[in-house]
Gaussian input, Z-matrix of N, CA and C with variables (Angstrom, degrees):
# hf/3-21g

backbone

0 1
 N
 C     1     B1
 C     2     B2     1     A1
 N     3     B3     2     A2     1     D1
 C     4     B4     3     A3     2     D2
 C     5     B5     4     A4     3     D3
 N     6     B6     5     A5     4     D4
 C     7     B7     6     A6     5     D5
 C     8     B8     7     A7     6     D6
 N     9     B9     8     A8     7     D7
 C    10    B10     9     A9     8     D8
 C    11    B11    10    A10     9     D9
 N    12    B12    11    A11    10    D10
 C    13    B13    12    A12    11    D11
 C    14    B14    13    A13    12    D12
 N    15    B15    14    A14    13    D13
 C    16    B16    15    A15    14    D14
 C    17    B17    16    A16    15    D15
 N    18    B18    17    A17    16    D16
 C    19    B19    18    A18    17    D17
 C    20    B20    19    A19    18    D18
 N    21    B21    20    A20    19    D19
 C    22    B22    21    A21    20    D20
 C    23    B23    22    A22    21    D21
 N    24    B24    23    A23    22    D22
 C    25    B25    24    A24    23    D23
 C    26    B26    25    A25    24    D24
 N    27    B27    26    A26    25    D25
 C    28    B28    27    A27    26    D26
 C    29    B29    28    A28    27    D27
 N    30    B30    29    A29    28    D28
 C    31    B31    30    A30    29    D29
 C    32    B32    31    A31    30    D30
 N    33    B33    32    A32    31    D31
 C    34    B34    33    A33    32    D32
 C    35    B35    34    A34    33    D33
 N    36    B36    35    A35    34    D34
 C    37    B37    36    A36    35    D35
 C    38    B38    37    A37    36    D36
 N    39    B39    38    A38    37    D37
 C    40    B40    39    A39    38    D38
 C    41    B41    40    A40    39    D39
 N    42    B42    41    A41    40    D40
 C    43    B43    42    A42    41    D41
 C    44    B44    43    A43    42    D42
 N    45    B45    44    A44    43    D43
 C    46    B46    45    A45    44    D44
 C    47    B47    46    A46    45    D45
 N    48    B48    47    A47    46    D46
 C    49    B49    48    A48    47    D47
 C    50    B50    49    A49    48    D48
 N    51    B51    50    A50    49    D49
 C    52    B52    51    A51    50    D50
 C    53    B53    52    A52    51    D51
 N    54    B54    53    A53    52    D52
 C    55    B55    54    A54    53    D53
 C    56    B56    55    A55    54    D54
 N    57    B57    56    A56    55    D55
 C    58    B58    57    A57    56    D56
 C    59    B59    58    A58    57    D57
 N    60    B60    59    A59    58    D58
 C    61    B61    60    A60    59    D59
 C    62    B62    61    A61    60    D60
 N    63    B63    62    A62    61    D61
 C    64    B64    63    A63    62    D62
 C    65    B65    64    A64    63    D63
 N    66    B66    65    A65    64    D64
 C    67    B67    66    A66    65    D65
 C    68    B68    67    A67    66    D66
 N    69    B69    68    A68    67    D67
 C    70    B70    69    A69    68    D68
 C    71    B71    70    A70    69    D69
 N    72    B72    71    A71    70    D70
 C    73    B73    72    A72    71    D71
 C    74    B74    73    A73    72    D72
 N    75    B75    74    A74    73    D73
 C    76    B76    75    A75    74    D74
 C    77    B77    76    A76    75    D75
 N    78    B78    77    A77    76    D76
 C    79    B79    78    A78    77    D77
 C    80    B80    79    A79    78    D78
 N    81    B81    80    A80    79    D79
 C    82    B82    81    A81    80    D80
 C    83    B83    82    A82    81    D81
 N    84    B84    83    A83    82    D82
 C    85    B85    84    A84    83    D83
 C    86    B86    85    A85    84    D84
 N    87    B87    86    A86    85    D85
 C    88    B88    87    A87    86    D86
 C    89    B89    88    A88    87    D87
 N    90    B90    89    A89    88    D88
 C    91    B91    90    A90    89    D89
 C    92    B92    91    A91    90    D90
 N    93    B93    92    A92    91    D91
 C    94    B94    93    A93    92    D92
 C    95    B95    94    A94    93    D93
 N    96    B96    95    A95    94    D94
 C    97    B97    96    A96    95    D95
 C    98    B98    97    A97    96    D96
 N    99    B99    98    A98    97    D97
 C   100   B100    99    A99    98    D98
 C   101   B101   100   A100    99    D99
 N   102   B102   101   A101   100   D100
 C   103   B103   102   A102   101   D101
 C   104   B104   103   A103   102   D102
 N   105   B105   104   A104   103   D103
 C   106   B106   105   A105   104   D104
 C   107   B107   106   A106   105   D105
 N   108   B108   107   A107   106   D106
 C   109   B109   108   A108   107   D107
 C   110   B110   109   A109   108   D108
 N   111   B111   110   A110   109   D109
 C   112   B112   111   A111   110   D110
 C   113   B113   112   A112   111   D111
 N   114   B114   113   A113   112   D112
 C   115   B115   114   A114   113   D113
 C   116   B116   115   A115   114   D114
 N   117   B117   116   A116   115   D115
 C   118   B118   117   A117   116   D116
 C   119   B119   118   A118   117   D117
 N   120   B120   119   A119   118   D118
 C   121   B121   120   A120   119   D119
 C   122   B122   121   A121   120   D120
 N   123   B123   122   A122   121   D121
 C   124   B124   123   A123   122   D122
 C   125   B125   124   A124   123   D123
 N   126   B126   125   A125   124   D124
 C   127   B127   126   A126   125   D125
 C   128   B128   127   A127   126   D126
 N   129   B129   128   A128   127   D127
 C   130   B130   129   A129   128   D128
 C   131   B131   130   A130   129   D129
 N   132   B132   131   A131   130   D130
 C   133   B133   132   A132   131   D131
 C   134   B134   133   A133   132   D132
 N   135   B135   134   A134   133   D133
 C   136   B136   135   A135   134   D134
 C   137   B137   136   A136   135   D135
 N   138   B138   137   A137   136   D136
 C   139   B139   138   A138   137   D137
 C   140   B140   139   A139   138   D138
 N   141   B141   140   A140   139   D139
 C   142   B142   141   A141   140   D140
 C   143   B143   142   A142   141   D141
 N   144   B144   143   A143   142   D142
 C   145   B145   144   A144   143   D143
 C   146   B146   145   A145   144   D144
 N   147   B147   146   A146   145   D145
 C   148   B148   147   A147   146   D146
 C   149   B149   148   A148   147   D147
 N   150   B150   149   A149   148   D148
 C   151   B151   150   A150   149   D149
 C   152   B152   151   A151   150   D150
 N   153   B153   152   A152   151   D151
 C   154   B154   153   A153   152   D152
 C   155   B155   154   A154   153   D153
 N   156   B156   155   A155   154   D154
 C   157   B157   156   A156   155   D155
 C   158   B158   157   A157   156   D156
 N   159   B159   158   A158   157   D157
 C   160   B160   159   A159   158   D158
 C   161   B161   160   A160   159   D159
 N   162   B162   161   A161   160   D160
 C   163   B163   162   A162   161   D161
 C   164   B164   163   A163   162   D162
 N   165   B165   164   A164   163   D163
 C   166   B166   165   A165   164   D164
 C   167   B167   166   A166   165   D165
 N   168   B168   167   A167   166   D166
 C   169   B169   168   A168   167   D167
 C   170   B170   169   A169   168   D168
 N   171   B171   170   A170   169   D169
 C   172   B172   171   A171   170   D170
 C   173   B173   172   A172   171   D171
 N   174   B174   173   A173   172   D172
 C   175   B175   174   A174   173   D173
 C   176   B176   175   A175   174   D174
 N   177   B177   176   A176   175   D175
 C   178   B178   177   A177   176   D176
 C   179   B179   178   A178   177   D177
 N   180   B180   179   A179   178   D178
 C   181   B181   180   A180   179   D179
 C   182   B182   181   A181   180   D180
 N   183   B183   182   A182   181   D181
 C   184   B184   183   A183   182   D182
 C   185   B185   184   A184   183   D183
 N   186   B186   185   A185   184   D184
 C   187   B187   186   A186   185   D185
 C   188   B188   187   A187   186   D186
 N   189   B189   188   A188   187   D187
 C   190   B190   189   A189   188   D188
 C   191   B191   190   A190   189   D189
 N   192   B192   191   A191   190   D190
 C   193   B193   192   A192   191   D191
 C   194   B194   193   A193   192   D192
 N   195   B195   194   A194   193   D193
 C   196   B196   195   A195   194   D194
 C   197   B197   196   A196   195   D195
 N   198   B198   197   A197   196   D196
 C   199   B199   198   A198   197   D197
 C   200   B200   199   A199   198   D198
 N   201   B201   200   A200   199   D199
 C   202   B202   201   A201   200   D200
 C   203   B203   202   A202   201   D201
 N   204   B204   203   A203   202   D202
 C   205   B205   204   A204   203   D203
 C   206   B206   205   A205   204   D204
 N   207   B207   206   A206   205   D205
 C   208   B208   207   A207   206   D206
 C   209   B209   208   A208   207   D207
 N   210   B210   209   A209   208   D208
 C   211   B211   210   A210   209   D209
 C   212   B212   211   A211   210   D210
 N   213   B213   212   A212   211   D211
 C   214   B214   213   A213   212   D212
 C   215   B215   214   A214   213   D213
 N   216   B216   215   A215   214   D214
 C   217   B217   216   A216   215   D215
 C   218   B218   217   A217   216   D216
 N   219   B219   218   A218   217   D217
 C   220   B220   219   A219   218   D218
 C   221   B221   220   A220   219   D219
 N   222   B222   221   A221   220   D220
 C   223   B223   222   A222   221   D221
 C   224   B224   223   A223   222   D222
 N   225   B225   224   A224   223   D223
 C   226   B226   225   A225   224   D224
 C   227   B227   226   A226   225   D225
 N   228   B228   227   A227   226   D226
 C   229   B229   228   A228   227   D227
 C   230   B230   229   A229   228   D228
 N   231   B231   230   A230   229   D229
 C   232   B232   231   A231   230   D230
 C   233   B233   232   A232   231   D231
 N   234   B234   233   A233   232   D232
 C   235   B235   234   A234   233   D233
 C   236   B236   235   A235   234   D234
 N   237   B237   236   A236   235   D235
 C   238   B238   237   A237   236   D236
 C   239   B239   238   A238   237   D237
 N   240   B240   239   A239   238   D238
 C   241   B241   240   A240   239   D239
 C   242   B242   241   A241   240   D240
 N   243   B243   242   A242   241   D241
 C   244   B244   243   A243   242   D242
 C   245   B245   244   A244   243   D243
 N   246   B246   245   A245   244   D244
 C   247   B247   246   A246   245   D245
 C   248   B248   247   A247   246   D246

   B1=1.4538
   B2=1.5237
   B3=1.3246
   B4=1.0899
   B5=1.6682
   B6=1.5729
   B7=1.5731
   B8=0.6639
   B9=1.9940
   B10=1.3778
   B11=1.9487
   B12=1.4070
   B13=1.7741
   B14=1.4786
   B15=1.6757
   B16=1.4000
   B17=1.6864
   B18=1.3778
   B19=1.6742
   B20=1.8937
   B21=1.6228
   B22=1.0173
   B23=1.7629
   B24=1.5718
   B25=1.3462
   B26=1.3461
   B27=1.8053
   B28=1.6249
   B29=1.2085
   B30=1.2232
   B31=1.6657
   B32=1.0611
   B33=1.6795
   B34=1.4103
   B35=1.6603
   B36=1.8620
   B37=0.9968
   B38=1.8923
   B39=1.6980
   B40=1.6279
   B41=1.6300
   B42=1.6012
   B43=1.4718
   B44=1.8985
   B45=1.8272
   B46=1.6385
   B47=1.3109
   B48=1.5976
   B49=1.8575
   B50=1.1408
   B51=1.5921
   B52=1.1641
   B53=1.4869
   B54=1.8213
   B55=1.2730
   B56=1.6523
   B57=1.6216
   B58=1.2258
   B59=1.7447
   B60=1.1033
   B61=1.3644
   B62=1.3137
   B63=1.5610
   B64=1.4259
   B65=1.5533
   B66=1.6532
   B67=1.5767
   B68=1.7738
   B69=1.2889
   B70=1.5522
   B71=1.6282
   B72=1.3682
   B73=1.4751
   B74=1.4328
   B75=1.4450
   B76=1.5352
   B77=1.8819
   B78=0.8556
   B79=1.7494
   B80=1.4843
   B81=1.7862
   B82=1.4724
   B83=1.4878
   B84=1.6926
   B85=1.7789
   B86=1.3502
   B87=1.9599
   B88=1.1232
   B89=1.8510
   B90=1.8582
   B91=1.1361
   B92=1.3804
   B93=1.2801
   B94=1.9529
   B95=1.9083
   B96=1.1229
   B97=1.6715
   B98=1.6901
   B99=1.7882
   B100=1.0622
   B101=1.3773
   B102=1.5498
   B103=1.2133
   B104=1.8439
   B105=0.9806
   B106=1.1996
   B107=1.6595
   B108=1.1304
   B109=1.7304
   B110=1.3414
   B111=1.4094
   B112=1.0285
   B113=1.8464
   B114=1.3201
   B115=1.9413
   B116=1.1703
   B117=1.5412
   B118=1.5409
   B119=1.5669
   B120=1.8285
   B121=1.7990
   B122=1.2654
   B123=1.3510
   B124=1.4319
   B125=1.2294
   B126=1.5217
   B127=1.7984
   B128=1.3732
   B129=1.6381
   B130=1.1542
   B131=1.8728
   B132=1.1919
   B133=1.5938
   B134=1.7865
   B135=1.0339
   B136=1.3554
   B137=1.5445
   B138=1.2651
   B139=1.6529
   B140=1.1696
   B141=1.4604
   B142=1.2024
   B143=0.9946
   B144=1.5607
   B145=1.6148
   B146=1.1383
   B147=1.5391
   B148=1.6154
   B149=1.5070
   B150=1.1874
   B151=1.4175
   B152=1.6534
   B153=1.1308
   B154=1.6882
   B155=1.1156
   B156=1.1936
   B157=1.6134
   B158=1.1817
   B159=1.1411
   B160=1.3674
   B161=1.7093
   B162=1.3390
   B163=1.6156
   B164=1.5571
   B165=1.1608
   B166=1.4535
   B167=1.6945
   B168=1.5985
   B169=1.4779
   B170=1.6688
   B171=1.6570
   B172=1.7908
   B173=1.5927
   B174=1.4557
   B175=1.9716
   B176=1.4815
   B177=0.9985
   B178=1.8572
   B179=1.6934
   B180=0.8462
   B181=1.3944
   B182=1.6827
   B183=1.4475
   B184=1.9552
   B185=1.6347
   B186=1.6988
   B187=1.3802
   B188=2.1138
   B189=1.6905
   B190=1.4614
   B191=1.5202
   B192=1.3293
   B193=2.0127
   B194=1.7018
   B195=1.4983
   B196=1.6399
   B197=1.6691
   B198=1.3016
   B199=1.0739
   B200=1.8019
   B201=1.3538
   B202=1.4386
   B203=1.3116
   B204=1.3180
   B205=1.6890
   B206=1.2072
   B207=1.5600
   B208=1.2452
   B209=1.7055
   B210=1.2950
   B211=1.7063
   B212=1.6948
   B213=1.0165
   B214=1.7563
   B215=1.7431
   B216=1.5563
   B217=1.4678
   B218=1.5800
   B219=1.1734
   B220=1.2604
   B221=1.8131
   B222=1.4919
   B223=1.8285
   B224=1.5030
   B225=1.3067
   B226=1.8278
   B227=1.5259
   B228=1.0421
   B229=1.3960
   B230=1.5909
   B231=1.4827
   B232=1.4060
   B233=1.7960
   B234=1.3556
   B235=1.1911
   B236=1.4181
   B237=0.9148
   B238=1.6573
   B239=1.2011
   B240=1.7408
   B241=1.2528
   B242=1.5645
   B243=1.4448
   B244=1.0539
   B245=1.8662
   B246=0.8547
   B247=1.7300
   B248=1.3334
   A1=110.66
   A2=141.21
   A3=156.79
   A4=98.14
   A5=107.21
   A6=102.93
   A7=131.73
   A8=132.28
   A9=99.78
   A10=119.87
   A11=96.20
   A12=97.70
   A13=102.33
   A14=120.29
   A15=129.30
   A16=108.46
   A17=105.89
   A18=134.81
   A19=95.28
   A20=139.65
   A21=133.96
   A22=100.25
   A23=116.85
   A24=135.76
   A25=124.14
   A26=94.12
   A27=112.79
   A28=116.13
   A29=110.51
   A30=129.36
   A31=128.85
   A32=117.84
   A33=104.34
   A34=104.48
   A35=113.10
   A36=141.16
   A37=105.52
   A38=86.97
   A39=101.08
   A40=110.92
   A41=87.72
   A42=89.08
   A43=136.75
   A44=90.82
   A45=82.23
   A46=114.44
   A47=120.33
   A48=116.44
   A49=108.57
   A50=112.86
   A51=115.03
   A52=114.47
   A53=114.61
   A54=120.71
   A55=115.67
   A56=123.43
   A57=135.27
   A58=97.35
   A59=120.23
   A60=124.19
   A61=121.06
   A62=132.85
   A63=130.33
   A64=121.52
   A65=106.33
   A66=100.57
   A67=92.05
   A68=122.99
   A69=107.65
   A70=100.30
   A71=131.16
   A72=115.69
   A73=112.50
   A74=122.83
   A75=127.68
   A76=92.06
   A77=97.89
   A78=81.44
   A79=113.66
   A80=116.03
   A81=105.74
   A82=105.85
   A83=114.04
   A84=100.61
   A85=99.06
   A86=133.29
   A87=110.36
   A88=102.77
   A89=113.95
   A90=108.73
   A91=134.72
   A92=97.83
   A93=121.82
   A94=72.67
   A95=126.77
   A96=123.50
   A97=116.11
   A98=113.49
   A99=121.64
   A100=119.41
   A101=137.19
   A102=137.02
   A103=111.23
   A104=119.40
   A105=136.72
   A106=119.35
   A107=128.09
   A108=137.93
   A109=88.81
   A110=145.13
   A111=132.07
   A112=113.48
   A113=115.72
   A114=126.86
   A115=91.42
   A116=112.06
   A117=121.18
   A118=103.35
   A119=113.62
   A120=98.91
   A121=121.62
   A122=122.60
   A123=130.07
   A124=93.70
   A125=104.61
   A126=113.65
   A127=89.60
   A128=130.82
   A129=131.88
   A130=92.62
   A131=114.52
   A132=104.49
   A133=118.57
   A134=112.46
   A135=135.71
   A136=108.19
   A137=119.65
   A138=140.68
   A139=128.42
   A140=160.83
   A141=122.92
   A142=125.00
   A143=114.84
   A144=140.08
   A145=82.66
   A146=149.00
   A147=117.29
   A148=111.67
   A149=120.20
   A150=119.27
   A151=105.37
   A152=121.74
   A153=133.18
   A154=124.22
   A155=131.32
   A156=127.89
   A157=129.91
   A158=117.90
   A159=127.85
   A160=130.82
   A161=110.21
   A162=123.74
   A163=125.91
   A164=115.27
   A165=128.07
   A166=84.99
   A167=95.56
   A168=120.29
   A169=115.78
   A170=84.16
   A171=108.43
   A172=119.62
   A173=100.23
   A174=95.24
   A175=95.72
   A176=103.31
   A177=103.60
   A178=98.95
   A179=135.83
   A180=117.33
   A181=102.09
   A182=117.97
   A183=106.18
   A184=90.06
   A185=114.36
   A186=90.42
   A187=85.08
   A188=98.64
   A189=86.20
   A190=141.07
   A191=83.37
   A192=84.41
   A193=115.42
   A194=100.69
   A195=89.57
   A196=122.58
   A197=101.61
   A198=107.88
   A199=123.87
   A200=108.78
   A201=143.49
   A202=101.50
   A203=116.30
   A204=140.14
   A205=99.41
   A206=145.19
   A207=158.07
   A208=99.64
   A209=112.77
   A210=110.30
   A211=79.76
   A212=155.82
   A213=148.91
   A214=73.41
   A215=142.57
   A216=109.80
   A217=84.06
   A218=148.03
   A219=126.24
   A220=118.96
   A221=96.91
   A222=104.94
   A223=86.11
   A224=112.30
   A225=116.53
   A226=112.30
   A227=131.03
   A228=109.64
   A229=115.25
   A230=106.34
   A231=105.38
   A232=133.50
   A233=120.71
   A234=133.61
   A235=85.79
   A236=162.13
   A237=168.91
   A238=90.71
   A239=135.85
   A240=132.39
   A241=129.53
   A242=112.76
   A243=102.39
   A244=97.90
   A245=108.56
   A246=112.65
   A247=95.00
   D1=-45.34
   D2=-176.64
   D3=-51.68
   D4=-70.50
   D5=174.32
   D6=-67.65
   D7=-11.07
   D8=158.35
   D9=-89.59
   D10=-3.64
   D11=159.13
   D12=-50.91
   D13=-71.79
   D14=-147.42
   D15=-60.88
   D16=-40.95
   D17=-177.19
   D18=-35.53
   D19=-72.61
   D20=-167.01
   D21=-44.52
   D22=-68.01
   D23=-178.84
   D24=-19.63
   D25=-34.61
   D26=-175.40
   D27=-90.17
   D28=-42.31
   D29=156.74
   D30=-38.80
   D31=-35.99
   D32=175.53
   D33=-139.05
   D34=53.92
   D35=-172.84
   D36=-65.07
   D37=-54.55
   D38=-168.07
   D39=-63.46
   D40=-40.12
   D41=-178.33
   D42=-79.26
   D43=-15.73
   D44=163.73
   D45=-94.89
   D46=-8.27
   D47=166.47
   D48=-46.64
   D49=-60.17
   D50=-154.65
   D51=-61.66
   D52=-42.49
   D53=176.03
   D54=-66.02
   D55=2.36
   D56=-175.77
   D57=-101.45
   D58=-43.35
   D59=167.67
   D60=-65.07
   D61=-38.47
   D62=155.31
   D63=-53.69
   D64=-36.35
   D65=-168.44
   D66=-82.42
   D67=-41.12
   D68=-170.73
   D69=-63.20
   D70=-45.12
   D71=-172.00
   D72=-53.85
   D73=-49.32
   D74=-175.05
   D75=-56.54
   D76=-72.52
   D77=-155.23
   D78=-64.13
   D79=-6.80
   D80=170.72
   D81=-78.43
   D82=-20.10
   D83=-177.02
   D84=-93.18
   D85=10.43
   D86=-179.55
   D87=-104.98
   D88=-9.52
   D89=149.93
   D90=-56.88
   D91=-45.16
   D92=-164.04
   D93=-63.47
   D94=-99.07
   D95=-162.65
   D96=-13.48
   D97=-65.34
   D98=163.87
   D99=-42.03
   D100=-41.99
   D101=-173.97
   D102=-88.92
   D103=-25.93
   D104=150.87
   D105=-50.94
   D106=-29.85
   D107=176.73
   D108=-103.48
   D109=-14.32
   D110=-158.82
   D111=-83.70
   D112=121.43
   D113=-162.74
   D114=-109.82
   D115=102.71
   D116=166.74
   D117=-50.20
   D118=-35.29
   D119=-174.73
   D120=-65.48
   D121=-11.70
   D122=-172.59
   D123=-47.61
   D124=-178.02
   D125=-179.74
   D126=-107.79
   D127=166.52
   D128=-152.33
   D129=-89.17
   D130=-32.38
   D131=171.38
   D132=-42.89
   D133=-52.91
   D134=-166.30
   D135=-61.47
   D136=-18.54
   D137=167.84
   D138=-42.52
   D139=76.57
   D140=-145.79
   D141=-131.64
   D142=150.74
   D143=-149.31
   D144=-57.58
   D145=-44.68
   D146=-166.63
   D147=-68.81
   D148=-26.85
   D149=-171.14
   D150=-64.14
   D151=-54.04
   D152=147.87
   D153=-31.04
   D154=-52.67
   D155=157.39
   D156=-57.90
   D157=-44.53
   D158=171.37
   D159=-61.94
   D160=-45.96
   D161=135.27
   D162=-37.15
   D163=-32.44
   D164=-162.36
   D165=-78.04
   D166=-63.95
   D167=-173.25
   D168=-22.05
   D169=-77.84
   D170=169.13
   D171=-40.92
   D172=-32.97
   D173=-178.95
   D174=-83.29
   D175=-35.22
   D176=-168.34
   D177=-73.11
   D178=-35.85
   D179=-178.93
   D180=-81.43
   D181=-19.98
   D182=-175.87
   D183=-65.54
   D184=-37.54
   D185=-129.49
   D186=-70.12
   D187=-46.82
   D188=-179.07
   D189=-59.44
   D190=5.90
   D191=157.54
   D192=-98.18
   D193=-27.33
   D194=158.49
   D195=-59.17
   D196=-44.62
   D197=-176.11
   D198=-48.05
   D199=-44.72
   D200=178.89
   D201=-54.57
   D202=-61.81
   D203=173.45
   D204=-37.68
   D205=-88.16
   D206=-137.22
   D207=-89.23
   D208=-19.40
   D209=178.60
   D210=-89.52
   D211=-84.21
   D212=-113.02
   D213=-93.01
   D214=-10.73
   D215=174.29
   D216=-97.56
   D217=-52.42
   D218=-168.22
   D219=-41.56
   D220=-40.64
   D221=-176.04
   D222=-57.91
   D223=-103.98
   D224=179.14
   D225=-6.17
   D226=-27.15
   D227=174.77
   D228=-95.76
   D229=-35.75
   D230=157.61
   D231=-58.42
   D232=-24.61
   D233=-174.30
   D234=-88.12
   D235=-67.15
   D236=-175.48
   D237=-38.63
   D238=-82.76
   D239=171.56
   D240=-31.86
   D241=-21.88
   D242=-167.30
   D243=-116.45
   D244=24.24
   D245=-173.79
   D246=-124.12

């Protein structure tokens, strides 16, 4: 029962990495741009919350593809163990 839960997950493994690797590059080159215009002399009003979100964005999508990574090696090592 488990594998045929896990079985879809595996199936379309490559394809949500990969779409996890497109969305972290876009918003890390749409931070890197924003942080790049970014004038420490400005006054701290003048700063802006998108540039902050968007950074936020970019870590939050690396970290959940690490995250993703270390769960599909935890499954694989359990399915190995258990076969």
């Amino acid at each position: 029962m488990k594998l045929d839960f896990i079985g879809p997950v595996f199936r379309n493994r490559d394809t949500l990495v990969s779409e996890m690797d497109l969305m972290h590059l876009m918003l890390t080159k749409e931070a890197a741009d924003l942080t790049e215009s970014y004038d420490p002399e400005k006054p701290v009003e003048d700063k802006t919350l998108e540039q902050a979100c968007l950074i936020q964005l970019a870590l939050t999508a690396y970290w959940a593809q690490n995250a993703l990574s270390t769960l599909w090696e935890t499954i694989d090592e359990r399915i190995e163990v258990e076969s």
